[in-house]
N, C-alpha and C positions, 0 to 999 in steps of 0.2 A: 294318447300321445301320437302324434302323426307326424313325419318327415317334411322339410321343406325345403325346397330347390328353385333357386336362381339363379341370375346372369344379372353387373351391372356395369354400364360399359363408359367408359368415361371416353367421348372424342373430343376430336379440334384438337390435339396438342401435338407439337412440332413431335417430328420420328423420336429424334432422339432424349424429348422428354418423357413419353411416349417407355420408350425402352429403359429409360431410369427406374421411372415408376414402378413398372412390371417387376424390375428386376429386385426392387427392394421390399417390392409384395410377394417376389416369389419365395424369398429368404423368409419371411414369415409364414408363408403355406408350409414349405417345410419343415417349421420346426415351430408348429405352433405351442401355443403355452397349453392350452386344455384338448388335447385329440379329440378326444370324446364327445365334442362339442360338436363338430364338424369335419366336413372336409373342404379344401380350396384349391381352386384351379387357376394358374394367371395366363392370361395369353395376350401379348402384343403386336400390333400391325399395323404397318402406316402409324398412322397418329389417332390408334385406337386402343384403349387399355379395357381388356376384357377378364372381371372376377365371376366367376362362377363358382358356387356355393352350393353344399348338400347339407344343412345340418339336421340336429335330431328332433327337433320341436321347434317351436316359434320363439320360444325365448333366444335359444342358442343362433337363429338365424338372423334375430335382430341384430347380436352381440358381434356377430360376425361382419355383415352389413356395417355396422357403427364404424368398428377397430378397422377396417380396409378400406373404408372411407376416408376415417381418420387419418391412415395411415398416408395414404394418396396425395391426401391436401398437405401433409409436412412436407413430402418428398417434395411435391411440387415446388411450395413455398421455399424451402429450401436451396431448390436448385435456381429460384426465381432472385433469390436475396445473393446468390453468388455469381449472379451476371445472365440468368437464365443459359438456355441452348438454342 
């Protein structure tokens, strides 16, 4: 078993989408469902949403990848179906 470490950085989106995003991914870095899986980093700037990932195998990195993906595209849509920012 070996470690894997990423960054996936989603630009183009207005600031203060941008800051949504982040801020609903960061509520899940802190309180993820399985620790042990991984760990997650959110960082926002300008209109640039940055996850960076540590987890513990390539299973758990994919998992993680997927669910912050996932996760990004709700937020977005989301704020996109309530008049955008």
């Amino acid at each position: 078993m070996y470690r894997v470490s990423g960054c996936i950085e989603l630009g183009g989106l207005p600031p203060r989408l941008a800051r949504a995003v982040a801020e609903a991914l960061e509520a899940e870095a802190r309180s993820p469902p399985d620790p042990g899986r991984g760990v997650v980093r959110v960082e926002a700037a300008g209109g640039l949403v940055r996850v960076c990932f540590e987890a513990r195998d390539l299973s758990a990195a994919r998992t993680l990848v997927n669910a912050y993906l996932s996760l990004a595209a709700t937020v977005a849509d989301s704020v996109a179906s309530l008049g955008g920012m």
